[in-house]
VMD Tcl script that draws the C-alpha trace (Angstrom):
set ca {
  {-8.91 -4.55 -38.88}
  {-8.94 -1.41 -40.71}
  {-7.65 -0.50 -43.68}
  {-4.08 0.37 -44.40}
  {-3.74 2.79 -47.38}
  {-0.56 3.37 -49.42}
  {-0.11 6.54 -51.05}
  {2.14 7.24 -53.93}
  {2.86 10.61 -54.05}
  {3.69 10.86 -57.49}
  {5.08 14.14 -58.91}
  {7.13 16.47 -56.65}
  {6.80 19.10 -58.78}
  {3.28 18.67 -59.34}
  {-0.20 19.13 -56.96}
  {0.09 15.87 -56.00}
  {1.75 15.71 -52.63}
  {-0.43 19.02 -51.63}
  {-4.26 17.62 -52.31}
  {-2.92 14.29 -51.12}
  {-1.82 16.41 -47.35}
  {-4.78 18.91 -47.57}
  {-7.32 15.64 -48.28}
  {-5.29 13.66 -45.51}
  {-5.90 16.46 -43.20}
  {-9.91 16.41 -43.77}
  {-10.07 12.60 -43.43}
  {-11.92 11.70 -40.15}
  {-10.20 9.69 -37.60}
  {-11.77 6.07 -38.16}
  {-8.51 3.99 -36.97}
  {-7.25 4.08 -41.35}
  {-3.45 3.47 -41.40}
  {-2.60 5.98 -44.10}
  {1.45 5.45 -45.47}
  {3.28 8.38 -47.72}
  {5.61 7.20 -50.48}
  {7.11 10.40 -51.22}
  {10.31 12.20 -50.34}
  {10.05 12.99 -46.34}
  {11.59 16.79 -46.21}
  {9.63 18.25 -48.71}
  {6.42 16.57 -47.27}
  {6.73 17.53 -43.63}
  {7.91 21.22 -45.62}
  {4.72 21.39 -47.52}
  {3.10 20.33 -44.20}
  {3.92 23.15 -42.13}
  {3.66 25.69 -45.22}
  {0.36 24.48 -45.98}
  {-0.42 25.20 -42.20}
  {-2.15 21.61 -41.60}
  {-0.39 20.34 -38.68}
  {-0.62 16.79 -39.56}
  {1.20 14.34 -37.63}
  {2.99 12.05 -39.71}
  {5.16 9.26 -38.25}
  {8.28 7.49 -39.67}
  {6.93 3.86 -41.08}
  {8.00 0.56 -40.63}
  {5.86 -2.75 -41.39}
  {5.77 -3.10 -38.06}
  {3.49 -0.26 -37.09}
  {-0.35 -1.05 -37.21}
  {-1.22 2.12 -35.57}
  {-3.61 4.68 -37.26}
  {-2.77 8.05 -38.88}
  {-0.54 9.17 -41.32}
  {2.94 7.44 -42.03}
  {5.67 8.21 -44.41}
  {8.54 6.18 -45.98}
  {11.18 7.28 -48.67}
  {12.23 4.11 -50.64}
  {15.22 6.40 -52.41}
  {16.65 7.15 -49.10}
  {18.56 10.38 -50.18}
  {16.01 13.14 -50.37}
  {15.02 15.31 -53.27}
  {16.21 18.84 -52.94}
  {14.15 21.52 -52.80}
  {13.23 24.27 -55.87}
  {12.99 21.41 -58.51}
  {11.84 22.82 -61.73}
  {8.31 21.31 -62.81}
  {9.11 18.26 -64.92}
  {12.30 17.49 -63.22}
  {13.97 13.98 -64.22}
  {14.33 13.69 -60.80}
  {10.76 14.36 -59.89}
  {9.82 12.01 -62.32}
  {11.90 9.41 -61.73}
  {11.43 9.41 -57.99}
  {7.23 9.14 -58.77}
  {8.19 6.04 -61.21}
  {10.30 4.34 -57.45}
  {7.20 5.49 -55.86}
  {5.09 4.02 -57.49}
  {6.84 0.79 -58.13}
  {6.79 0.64 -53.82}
  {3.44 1.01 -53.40}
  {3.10 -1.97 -55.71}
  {5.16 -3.88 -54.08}
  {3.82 -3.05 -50.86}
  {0.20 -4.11 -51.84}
  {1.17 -7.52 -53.45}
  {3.03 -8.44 -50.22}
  {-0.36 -7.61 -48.75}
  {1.38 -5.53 -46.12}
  {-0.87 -3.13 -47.37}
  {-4.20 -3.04 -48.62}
  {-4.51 -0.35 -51.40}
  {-2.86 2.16 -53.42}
  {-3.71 5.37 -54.24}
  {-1.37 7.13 -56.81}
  {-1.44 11.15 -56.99}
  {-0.75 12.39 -60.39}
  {2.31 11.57 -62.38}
  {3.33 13.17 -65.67}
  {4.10 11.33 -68.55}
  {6.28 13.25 -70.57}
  {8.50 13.95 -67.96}
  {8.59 10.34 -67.33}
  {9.64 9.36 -70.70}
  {12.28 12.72 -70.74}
  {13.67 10.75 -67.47}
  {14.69 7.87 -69.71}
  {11.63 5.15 -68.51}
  {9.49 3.42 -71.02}
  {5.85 4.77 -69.64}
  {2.75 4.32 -71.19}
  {0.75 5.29 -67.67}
  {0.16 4.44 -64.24}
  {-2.11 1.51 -65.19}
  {-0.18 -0.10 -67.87}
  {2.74 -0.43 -65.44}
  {0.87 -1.65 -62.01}
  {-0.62 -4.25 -64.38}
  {3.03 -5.40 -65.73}
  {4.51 -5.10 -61.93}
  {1.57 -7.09 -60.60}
  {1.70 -9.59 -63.59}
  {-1.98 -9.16 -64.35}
  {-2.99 -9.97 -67.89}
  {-7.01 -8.93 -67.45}
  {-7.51 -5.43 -66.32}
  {-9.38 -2.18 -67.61}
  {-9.40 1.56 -66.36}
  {-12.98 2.62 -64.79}
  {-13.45 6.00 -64.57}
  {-16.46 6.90 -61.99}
  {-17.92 9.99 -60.42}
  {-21.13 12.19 -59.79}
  {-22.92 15.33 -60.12}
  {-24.15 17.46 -57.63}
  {-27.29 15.64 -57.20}
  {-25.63 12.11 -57.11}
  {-26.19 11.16 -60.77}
  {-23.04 8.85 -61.18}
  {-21.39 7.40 -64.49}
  {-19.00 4.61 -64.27}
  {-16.94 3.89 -67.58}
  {-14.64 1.30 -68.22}
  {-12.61 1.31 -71.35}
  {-12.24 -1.42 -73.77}
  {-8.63 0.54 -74.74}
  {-7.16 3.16 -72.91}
  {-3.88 5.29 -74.17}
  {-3.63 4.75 -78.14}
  {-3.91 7.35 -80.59}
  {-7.55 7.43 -82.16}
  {-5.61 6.20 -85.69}
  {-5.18 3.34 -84.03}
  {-8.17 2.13 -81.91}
  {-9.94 0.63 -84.95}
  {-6.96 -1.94 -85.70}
  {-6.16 -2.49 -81.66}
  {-9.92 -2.99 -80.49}
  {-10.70 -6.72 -80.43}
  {-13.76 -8.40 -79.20}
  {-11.56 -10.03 -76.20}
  {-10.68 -6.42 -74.80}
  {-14.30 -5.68 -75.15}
  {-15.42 -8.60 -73.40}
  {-13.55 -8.46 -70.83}
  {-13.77 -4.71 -69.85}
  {-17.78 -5.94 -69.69}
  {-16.79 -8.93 -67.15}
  {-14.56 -6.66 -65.13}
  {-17.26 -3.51 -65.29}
  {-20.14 -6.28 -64.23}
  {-17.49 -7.25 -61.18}
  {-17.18 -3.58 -60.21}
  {-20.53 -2.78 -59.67}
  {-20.42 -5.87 -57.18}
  {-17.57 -4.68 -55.67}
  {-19.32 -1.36 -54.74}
  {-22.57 -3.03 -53.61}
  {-24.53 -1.78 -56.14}
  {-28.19 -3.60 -56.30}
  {-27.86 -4.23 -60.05}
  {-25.05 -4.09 -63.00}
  {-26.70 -3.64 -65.74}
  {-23.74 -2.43 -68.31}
  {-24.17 -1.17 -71.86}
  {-21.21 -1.00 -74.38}
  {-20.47 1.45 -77.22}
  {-20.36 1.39 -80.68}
  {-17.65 2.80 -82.24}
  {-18.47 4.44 -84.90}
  {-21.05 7.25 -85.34}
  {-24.45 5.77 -84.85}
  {-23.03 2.75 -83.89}
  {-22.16 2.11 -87.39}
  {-25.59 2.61 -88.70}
  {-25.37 -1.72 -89.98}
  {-22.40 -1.47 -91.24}
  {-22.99 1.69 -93.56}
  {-20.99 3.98 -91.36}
  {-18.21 1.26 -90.14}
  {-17.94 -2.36 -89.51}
  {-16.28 -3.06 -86.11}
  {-19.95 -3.23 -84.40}
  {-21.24 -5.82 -86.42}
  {-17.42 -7.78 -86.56}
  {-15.89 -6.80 -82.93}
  {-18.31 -4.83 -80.61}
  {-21.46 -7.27 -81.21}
  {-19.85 -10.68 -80.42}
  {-18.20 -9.50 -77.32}
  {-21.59 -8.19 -76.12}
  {-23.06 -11.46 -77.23}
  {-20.42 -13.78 -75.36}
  {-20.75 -11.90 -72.66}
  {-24.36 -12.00 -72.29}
  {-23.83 -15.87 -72.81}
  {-22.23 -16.01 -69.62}
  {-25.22 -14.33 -67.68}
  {-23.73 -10.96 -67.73}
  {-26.61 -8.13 -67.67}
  {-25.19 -5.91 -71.11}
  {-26.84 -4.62 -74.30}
  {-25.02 -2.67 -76.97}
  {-23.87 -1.52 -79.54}
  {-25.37 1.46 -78.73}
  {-24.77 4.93 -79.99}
  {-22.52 6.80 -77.63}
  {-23.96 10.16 -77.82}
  {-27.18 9.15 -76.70}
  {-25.95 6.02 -74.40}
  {-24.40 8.40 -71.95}
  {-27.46 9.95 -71.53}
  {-29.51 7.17 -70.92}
  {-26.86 5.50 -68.18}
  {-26.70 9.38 -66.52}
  {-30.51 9.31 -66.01}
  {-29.88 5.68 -64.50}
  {-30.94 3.26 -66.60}
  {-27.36 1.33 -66.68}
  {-24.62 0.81 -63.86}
  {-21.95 1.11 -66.27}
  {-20.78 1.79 -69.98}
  {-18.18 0.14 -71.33}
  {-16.46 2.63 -73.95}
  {-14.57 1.92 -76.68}
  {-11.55 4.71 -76.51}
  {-10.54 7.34 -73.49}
  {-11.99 10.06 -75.28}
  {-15.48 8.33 -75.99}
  {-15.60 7.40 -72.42}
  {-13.87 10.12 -70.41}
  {-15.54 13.80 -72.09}
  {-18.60 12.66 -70.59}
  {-17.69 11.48 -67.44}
  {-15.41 14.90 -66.66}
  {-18.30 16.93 -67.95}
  {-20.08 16.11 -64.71}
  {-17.47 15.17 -62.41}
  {-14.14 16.82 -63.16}
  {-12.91 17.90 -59.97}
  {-14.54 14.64 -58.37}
  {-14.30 11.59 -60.46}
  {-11.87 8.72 -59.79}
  {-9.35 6.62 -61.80}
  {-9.81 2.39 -60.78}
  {-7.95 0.01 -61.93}
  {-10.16 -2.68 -62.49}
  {-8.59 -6.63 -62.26}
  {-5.38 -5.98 -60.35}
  {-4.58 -8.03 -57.27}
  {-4.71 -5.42 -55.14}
  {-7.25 -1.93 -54.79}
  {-5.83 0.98 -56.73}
  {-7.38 3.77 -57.08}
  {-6.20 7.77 -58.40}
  {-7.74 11.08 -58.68}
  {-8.91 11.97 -62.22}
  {-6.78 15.09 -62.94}
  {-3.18 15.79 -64.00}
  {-0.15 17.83 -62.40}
  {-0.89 21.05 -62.65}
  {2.10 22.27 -63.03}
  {0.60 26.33 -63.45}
  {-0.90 25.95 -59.83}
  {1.82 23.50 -58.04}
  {3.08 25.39 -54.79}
  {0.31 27.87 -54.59}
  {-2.06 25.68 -52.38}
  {-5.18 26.36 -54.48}
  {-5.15 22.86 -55.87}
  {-8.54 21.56 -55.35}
  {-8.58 18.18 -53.15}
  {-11.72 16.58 -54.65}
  {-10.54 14.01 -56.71}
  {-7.93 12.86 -54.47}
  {-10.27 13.00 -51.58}
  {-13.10 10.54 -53.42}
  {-9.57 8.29 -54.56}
  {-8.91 7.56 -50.61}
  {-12.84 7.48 -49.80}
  {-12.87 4.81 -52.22}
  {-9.90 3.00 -51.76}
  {-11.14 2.40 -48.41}
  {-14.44 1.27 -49.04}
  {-13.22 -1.11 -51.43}
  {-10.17 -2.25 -49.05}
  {-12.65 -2.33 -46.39}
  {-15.04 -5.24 -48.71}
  {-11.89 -7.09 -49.44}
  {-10.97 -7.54 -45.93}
  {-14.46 -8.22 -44.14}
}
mol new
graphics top color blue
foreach p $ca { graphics top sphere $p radius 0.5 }
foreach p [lrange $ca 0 end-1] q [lrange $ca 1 end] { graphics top cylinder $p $q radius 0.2 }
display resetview
């Protein structure tokens, strides 16, 4: 069977629901059930404006046909001319969202794919929000997950990073970064390279401080935290080395020489990986029950209506939700 794709269309006001048509519309026609959570007028609105003629079909759970669906869990739709940042915008991604969940973990469908959200406007709305991850992990109940971050160059050099913590402020990371979140964004980085069919998954961790902490003369965490995770891991036949330095580690695992790095903060991880893939890498969220998967940019709020949003990211979001779905179900 092929896959069925959910697809949260997160911020009205945003470039979400345009790169999420305008990539729709360049998807070939391989029998994928695609299914819009997103307000219905303003989609089929953008869909004429944006001149792409796509067909898209009321949904039910009872259609198994191909092509592109759409269902409005609010009901009542949205209005048009909503300022960026609207409450309503961003309370209708949060429903959104939630229903693509929900969806998945029935297993009516197979994966989710969220377009951007933003979190301010989330938290303006009156909805406790740390990000997209945090809360598909509390919906789905799952305890042991990590964000991966993955994309290439031009010339198909590819980074993967996972992150041992995600969205804390860098005053913070030393005192929040334990040697079980390290570990286990190693396990769940070793499982993703699997997952992809990669012939090896050979990982390599950061250090966290400069130099990896030089033994203990420029920091401590690598010889307390970072060391014994990499250890316990290793223990349990995982391929990993590390501490290593970051600034030259990313260089090494562009060239090749590891499948993934496990990084210690966002930033650590995620400069590198949008310095060679910004308008192309992917957000997965690694240890859910379920395939999610989200392009790697924001809302845009300067661009949103225009139709100049590039469709990249969102694009290499569905290619790999469905490769992914597609393992899952054979």
């Amino acid at each position: 069977m092929s896959s069925r794709i959910a697809i949260a269309m997160g911020d009205l006001t945003g470039i979400g629901p345009e790169v999420t048509l305008k990539a729709l519309a360049a998807e070939p026609a391989d029998g994928t059930q695609y299914v819009l959570i997103g307000d219905a007028e303003s989609t089929r609105r953008l869909n004429r404006r944006l001149g792409l003629n796509l067909e898209i079909r009321d949904y039910t759970p009872a259609d198994k046909g191909s092509g592109v669906y759409l269902v409005n869990p609010l009901g009542a739709p949205l209005g048009g001319n909503l300022p960026a940042g609207a409450p309503e915008a961003a309370s209708a991604a949060v429903a959104w969202l939630k229903e693509g969940a929900q969806r998945c973990l029935r297993r009516e469908l197979d994966a989710l794919v969220t377009a951007p959200v933003n979190k301010e406007a989330i938290v303006r709305a009156g909805h406790a929000f740390v990000g997209q991850t945090e809360m598909l992990s509390e919906l789905a109940g799952a305890q042991r997950t990590a964000m991966m971050l993955l994309g290439h160059d031009d010339r198909g050099r590819w980074l993967r990073v996972a992150l041992a913590t995600t969205h804390v402020p860098i005053k913070l990371v030393a005192e929040r970064l334990t040697s079980a979140k390290i570990e286990l964004a190693i396990e769940l980085a070793a499982r993703a390279c699997a997952d992809l069919g990669l012939p090896q998954a050979r990982v390599a961790v950061c250090g966290l401080n400069p130099h990896a902490g030089e033994g203990g003369k420029m920091g401590t965490e690598e010889l307390t935290t970072v060391a014994p995770a990499v250890q316990a891991a290793r223990s349990r036949g995982i391929d990993v080395v590390g501490p290593l330095s970051a600034d030259a580690l990313f260089y090494y695992a562009y060239r090749g020489d590891y499948e993934a790095v496990v990084a210690m903060y966002h930033d650590q991880g995620l400069a590198p990986l949008k310095m060679i893939a910004f308008e192309s890498g992917v957000n997965w969220t690694l240890g859910l029950p379920f395939v999610r998967t989200s392009p790697d940019h924001g809302t845009d709020y300067d661009i949103a209506g225009q139709g100049k949003a590039n469709t990249s990211s969102m694009a290499a979001a569905l290619g790999l939700a469905k490769q992914l779905s597609g393992r899952v179900r054979s």
